[in-house]
N, C-alpha and C positions, 0 to 999 in steps of 0.2 A: 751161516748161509747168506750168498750176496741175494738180498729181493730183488733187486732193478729188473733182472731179464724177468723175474716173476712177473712184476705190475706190467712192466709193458707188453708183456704179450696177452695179458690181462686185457688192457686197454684196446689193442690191437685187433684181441679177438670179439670181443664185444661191438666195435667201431663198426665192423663187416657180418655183423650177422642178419642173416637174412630175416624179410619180414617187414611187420609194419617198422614203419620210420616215423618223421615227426608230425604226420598228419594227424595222429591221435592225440596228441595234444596241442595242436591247434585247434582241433575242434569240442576239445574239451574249455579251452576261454571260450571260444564262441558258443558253445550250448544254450538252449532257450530253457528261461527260467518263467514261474508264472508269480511266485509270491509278494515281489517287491512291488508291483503295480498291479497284481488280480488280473493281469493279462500277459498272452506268452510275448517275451520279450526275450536278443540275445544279452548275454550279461554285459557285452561292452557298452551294448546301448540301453542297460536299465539305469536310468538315473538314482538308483537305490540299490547299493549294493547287496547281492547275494552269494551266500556260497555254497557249494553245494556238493552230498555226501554222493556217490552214487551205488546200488548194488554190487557190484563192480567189485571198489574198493573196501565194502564191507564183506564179501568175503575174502578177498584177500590178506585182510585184516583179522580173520575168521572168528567172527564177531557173531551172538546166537541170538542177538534183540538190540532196541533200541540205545537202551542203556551203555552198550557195549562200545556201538559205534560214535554217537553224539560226543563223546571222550574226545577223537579225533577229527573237530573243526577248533578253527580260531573264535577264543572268546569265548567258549562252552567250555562248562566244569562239569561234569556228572559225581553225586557225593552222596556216599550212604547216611542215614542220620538216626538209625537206630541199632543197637548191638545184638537187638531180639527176635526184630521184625527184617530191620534190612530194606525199609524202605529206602527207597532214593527220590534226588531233588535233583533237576535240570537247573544251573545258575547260565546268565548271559549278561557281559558285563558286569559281573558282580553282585547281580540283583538275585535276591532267592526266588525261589521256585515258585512262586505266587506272581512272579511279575513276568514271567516266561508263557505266552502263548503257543499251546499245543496243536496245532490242527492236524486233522485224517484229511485229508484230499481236500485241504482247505475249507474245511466246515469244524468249528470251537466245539465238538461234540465229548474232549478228553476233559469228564465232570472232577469234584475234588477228589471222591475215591478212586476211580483210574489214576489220578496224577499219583497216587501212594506208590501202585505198583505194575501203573501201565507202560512202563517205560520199560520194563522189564518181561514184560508178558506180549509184546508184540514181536513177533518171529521174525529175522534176518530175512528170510524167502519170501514172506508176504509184502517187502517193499522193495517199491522201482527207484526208490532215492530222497534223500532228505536236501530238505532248502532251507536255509536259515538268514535271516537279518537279523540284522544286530541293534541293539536301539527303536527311538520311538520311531523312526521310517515306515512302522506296519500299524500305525492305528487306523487304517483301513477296517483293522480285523475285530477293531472294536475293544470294550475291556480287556485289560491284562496281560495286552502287548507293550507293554512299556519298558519292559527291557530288552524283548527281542518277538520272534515269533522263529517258533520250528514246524514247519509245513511236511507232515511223513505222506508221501505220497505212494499207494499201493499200487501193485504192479497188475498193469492192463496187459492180456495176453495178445500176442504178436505174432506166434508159429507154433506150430504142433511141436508137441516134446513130452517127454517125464523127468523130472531131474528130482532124486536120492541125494540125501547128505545127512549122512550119520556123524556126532560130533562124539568124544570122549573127552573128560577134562580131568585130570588128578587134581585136586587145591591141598595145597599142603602135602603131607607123604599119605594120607588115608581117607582123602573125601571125594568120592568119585560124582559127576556131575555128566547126564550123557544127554542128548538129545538126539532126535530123529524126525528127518525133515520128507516128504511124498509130495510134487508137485506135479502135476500135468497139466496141459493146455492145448486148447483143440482151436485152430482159427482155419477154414475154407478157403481155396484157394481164390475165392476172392472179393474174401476179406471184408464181406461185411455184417461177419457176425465173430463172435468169438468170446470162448468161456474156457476159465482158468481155475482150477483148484487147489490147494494147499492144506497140507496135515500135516501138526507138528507136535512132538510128545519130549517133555524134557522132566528127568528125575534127577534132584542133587540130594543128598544126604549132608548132614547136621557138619558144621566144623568148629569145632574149640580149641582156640586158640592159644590158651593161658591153664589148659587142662583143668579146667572145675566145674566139668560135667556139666557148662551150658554154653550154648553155644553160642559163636561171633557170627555163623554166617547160618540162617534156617532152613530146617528141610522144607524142597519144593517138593511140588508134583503138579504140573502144567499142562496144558490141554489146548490144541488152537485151530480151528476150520477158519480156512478163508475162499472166499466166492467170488470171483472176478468175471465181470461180463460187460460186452458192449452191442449192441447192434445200431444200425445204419439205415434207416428206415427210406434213405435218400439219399443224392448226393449231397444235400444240404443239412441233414438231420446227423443226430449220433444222441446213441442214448446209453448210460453209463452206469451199471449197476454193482457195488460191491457191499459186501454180506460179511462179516466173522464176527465169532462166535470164542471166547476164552474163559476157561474155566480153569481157577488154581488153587491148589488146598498148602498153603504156609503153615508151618508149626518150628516157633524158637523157643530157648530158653533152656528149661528142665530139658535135660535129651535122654531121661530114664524112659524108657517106654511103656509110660502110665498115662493113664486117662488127665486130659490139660486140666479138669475141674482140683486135682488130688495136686498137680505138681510145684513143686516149690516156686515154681515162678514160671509163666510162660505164656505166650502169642499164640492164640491159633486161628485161623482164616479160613474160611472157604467162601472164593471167590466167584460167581459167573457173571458175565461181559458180553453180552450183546451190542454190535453197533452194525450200524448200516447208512449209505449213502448213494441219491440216487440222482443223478444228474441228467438234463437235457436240454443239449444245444442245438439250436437253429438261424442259418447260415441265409438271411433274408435277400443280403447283396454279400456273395462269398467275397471275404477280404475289406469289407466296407460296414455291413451292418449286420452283428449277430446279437442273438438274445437267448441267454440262459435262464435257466429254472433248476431250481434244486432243492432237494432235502436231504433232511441228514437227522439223527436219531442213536440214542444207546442208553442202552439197559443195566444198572449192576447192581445186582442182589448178592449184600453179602451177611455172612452169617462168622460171629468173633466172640471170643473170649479172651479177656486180659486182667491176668490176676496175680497176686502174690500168698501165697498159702500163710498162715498167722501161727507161730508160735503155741499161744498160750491154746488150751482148749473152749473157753470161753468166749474168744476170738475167733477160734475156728468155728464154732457153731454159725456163731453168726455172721460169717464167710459164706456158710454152705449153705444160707435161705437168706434173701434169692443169690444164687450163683450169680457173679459177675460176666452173663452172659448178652453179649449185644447183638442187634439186628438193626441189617441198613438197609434202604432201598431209595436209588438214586436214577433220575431219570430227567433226560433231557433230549429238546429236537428243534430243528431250526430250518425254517422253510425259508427261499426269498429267490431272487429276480433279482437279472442283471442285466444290462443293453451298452452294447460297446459300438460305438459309430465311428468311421473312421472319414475322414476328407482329406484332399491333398487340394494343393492350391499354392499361390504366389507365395503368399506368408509359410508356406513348410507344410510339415504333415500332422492335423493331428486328432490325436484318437480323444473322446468322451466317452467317458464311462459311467452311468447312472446304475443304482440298485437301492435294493430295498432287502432289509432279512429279520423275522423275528427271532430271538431266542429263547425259548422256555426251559427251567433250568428247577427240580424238584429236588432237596436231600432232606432224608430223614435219616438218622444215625440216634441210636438210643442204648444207653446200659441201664435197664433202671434199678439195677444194684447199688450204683455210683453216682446214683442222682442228675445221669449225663443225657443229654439232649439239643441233637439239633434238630431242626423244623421247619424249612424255610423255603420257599418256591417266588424264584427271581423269573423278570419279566425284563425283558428286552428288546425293544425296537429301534432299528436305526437305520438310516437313513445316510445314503453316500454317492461322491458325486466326486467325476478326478477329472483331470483334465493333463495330457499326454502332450506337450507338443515338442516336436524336431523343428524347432527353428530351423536352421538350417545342420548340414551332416556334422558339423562340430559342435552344438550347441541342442542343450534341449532341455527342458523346462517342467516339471512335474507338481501339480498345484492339485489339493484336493481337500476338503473337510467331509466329517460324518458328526449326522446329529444323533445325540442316542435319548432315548426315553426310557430308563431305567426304575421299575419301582420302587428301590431302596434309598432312590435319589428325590429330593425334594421338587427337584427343576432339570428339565432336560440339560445335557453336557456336549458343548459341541466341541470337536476335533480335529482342528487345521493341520496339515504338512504342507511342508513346500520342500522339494529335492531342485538340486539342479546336474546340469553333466555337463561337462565341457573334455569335448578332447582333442589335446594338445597335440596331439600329433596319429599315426592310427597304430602307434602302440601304446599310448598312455592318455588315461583316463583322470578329469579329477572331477569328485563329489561334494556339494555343500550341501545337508540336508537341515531338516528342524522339523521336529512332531511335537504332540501334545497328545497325553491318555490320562485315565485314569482306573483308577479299579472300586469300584462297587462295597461297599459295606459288607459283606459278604463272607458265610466261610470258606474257605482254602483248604487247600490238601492238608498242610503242615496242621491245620485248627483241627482236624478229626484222628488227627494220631494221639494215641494211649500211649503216653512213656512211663517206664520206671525211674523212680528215683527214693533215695531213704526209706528202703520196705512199703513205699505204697506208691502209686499210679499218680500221675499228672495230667490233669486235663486242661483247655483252652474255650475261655468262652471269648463272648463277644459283648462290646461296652452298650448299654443302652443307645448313649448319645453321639456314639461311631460316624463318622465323615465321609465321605468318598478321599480317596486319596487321589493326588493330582499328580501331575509331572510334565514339564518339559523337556526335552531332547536334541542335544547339535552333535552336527557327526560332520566331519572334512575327510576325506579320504583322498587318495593317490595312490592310481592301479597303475602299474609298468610291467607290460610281458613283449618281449623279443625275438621273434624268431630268427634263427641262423640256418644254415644247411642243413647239420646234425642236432640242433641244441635249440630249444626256446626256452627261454630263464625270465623270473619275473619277479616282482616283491608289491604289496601292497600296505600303506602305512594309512591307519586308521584312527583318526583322535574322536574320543567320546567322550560327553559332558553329559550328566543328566540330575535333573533336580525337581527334589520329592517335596512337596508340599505336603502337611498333615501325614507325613506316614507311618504308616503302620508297626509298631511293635507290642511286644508283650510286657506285662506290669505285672508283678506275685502281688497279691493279694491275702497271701499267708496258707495256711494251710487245715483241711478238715479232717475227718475219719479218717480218709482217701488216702489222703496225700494232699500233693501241692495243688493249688488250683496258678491259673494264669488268667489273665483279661487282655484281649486286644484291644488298644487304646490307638488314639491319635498322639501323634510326636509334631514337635518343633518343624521340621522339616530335616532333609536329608541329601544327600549330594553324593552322585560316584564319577569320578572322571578320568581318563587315563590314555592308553595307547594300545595299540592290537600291531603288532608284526608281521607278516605273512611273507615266506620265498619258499620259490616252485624252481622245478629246473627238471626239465627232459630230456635226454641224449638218448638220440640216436633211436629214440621209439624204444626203447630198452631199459634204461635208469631212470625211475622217478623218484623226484626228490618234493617234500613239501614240509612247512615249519609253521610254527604260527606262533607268538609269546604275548602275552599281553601281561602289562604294568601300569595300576592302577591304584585310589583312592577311595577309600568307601567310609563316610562319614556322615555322622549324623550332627544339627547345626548348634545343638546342645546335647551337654551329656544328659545318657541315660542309663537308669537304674535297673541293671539285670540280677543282682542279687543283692539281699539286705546286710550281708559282710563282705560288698567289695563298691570298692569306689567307684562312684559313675562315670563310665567313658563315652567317648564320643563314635570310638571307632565299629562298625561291623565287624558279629561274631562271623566266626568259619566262614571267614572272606578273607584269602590270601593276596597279598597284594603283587604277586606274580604268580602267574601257573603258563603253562602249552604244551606244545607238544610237539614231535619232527616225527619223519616215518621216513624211510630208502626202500625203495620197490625195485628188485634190480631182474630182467630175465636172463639169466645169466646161461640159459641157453632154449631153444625151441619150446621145448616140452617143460623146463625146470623152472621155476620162480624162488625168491629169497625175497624175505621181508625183515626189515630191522626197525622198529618202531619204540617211543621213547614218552614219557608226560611228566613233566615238574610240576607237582605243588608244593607253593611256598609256604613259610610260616602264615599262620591267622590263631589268635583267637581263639579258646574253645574254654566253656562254660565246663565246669565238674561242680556237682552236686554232694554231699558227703553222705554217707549210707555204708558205704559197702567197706570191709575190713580194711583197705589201703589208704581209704578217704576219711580222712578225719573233720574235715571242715569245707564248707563253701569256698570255690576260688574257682578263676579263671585265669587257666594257663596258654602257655604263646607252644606253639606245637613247631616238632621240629621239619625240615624241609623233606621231601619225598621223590626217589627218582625210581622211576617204573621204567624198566629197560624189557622190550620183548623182541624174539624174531622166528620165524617160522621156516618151513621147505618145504617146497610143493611140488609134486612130479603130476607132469598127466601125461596118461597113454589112450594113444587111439586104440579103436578096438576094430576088427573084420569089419563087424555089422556097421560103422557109422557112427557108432557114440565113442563119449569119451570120459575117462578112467581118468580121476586126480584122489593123491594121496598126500596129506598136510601134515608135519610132524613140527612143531613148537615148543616155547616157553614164552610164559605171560609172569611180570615181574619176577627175571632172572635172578636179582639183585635181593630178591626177598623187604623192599622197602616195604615196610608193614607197619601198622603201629604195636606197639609192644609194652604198652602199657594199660591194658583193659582192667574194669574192674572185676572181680570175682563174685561168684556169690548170689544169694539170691535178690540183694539188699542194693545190688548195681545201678549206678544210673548207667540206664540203658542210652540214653542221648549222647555219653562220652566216648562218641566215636568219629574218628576224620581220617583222614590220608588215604589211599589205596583201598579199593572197595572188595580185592583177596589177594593174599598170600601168594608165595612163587607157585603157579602152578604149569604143569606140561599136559597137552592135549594132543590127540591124535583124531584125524578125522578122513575119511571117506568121502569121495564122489561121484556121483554117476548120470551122465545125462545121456539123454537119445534124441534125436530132432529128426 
């Protein structure tokens, strides 16, 4: 069969269809961003680049939480790192998940246990869009933005509506995963009040991969209220309240349906998650001099058990007193002031920005079966001051440090950036940035996770005489977008350096009853540097296209000792040295959409433990490359009444790229897990909104 007349009428019919055109993506470059200067700016003129996810494209993506979406930016990896649990790690730049700042509406309230499995328990519906920087450009934000910052910003209601969205997901040929999504929102015609609600209930069931009765991916059961509100007390006032509330009960491992105390090995969770933030702005000289106040707060109490059942019965007695069961309770909140003044004048325009914000930060995490115990309540004060200025419209200039007073810290740590923006023309943008951060003594998400390995549990302490850990940061960039008639096409090329002083790894120390124990230590120092890709292209208001790859180095300045039968390397584990991503959004007609989306990970790295029947011995293997191919179809029908009817039918990694070499058994290390976070699965989903 000849194609030609196919494509070109293809082509032809697409080029004429009615509807929007390319104004929708020109004013997706021009969108205002708030994360990269802590004030709204449009992206062309943030002299610190952002990018940014939005609602939007994460359902189109049909994506049911955080985790899901964050996959698809430049320079984000999302990566499971337990076989049992399933938690997941946010990397940026290649830095693990401790070096990744999380914020809700721009307040650091996502504590270490949220970061285990808040990235997965926060609902697609409850966010208005994700912002992300890459690099140290955000130590505005204080600790443990040193490899990037992810700002999830929830969604402020805007008009009346209810919008329904029932998800179904098959994983593999037998493990159903569904969620269901109720939102409404009431806002007066005139608009100066308005409250938004959201309810969202997700059940997946157990999946075993390797068929030995435990499972690779853990049954959920998820729970999630969100509270959106704002009122307007003035024209100069706005006050900003949101509220949710998440509660999840996790259960991996043994998938017999026995009580977790009795089972041969197994995770179980129950979760609740309280957070809330409450902002208010006042508008002194509208457009010249406003002054913010805010707090911010969350809650998470949880209740665990992580255990491996014992053979002999001597062993097992004294298994069962006391039970290996643990209790957390982790709490944090952060009040502070901010004053943004703006002048214009001869010399250009420029904005100061002065604040103040403390943070108080409580975890307690305890098994005292396992002799395990954290304890530890961080004290935070800092102190911050920017300076904005537009030289003139091609030129502009971004100069700022934060002093912090940290209790873990011996001496307060101060935090200089300098960004700059020059544009060369008024399609293209270039950035020279440079930050400094550091992170705290302090434990981490990754420090409170219980892994299996060789029949007993692995814990993570922390060293007596632990350092803050430091870091610099240079970032150059080059943004180029074009618009044409039908077509704006664009690429951004991103170079990143960053270098760790004193950082942070873990040290075996041997091993007890337990199992393995590990110590966070200070290292040599550390260095990652590389490149981020980015190209966009829109025709016609119709075809979206976006890529992003990034290729890099991740090194430590000395080797180091991760296991005591392999030789010490320099390189970071499960850090690939290529990964990204491409997506094709095409409307291929009024009512219909197609999605074609795609993510590489490269070889890295990965630590195996020996324990479990296939593993004979300590070693650390190079894992093979991963290509996730997905794409969806989406029809929506208007309905008599006003609303509108969409129906999404999919598949998520077509290709089945999976790893396929798990261990068995109860005796697994559970940490020997990387590539693709599930199997090929097809989803079907439902939607229904009314306005």
């Amino acid at each position: 069969m000849n194609r030609g007349p196919v494509i070109f009428f293809l082509f032809i019919y697409c080029g004429n269809l009615p509807g929007q055109r390319i104004q929708d993506s020109i004013d997706r470059v021009e969108e205002v961003v708030i994360t990269g200067t802590k004030t709204a700016k449009r992206k062309t003129e943030s002299p610190v680049l952002v990018d940014v996810i939005s609602n939007k494209t994460l359902n189109q993506l049909n994506t049911c939480n955080v985790a899901d979406g964050a996959r698809f930016q430049p320079g984000l990896r999302v990566e499971s790192n337990c076989q049992t649990c399933n938690y997941t790690q946010l990397r940026i730049n290649g830095l693990m998940g401790g070096y990744s700042q999380v914020l809700i509406n721009g307040r650091p309230i996502f504590s270490p246990i949220t970061g285990l499995y808040g990235l997965e328990q926060i609902p697609t519906e409850q966010i208005s869009r994700m912002e992300v920087v890459r690099g140290g450009g955000s130590s505005l934000y204080g600790s443990s933005a040193i490899g990037g910052t992810v700002n999830i910003l929830l969604k402020d209601p805007n008009k009346k509506g209810v919008d329904v969205t029932n998800r179904t997901q098959v994983i593999g040929s037998n493990t159903f995963d569904h969620s269901t999504n109720i939102g409404a929102q009431w806002v007066p015609e005139n608009k100066n009040w308005g409250v938004g609600l959201t309810g969202n209930i997700r059940q997946r069931d157990y999946y075993d991969a390797n068929g030995d009765q435990f499972s690779e991916l853990p049954r959920l059961e998820q729970y999630a209220i969100g509270l959106s509100s704002f009122w307007k007390p003035s024209d100069k006032s706005r006050i900003n309240l949101n509220v949710s509330t998440l509660n999840e009960y996790r259960h991996g491992g043994d998938m017999l349906f026995i009580p977790a105390e009795v089972s041969r090995q197994s995770e179980e969770r129950y979760q609740d998650v309280w957070m809330a933030t409450l902002d208010y702005r006042y508008a002194i000289r509208p457009e010249k001099s406003v002054i913010s106040i805010y707090s911010a707060s969350q809650i998470t109490n949880r209740r665990h058990f992580t255990g491996v059942r014992p053979d002999s019965l001597s062993e097992l007695i004294r298994y069962l007193d006391p039970l290996p069961r643990g209790n957390s309770l982790v709490r944090s909140s952060q009040v502070g002031t901010q004053w943004d003044l703006k002048n214009s004048g001869k010399l250009g325009t420029h904005t100061l920005t002065l604040g103040t914000e403390f943070l108080w930060e409580d975890v307690y995490d305890e098994i005292k079966a396992y002799r395990y115990l954290i304890d530890q309540t961080s004290r935070n004060w800092g102190i911050f001051v920017q300076s904005d200025w537009t030289i003139k419209p091609s030129w502009m200039l971004l100069t700022g440090t934060r002093l912090d007073f940290h209790n873990f810290m011996s001496r307060p740590r101060l935090s200089p950036r300098i960004a700059l923006l020059h544009k060369h023309s008024i399609n293209s943008q270039f950035r020279l940035s440079y930050g400094t951060g550091f992170r705290a003594p302090q434990a981490f998400d990754t420090d409170m996770h219980i892994a299996f390995a060789g029949g007993g549990i692995s814990r993570i302490g922390l060293a007596n005489n632990l350092l803050p850990e430091i870091s610099s940061s240079w970032g150059l960039s080059w943004n180029y977008d074009k618009p044409l008639r039908n077509v704006i096409f664009g690429f951004t090329l991103d170079l990143f350096h960053t270098k760790l002083d004193r950082a942070f790894y873990l040290r075996s120390v041997g091993e007890d009853m337990f199992g393995e124990r590990f110590l966070k230590v200070n290292g040599q120092g550390a260095f990652v540097q590389g490149i981020t890709v980015e190209s966009r292209l829109n025709y016609y208001g119709k075809v979206q296209w976006e890529a992003g790859f990034t290729a890099q180095r991740s090194l430590y300045v000395n080797p180091v000792i991760w296991m005591d039968a392999v030789k010490p390397m320099r390189s970071f584990i499960r850090t690939p040295n290529l990964y990204g991503f491409a997506r094709l959004n095409w409307s291929v007609t009024k009512n219909s959409t197609f999605d074609l989306n795609y993510i590489y990970t490269g070889p890295m790295w990965v630590p195996h433990f020996a324990g479990a029947p296939e593993q004979r011995e300590d070693e650390i293997i190079i894992s093979n490359p991963f290509h996730e191919i997905g794409c969806s179809i989406r029809r929506d029908i208007r309905t008599q009444s006003g609303g509108l009817f969409g129906i999404t039918l999919g598949v998520k990694n077509a290709l089945n790229s999976y790893q396929h070499d798990f261990d068995s058994g109860k005796n697994r290390d559970s940490n020997f897990v990387y590539g693709p976070v599930q199997p090929r699965s097809v989803f079907f989903s439902v939607n229904w909104k009314w306005n």
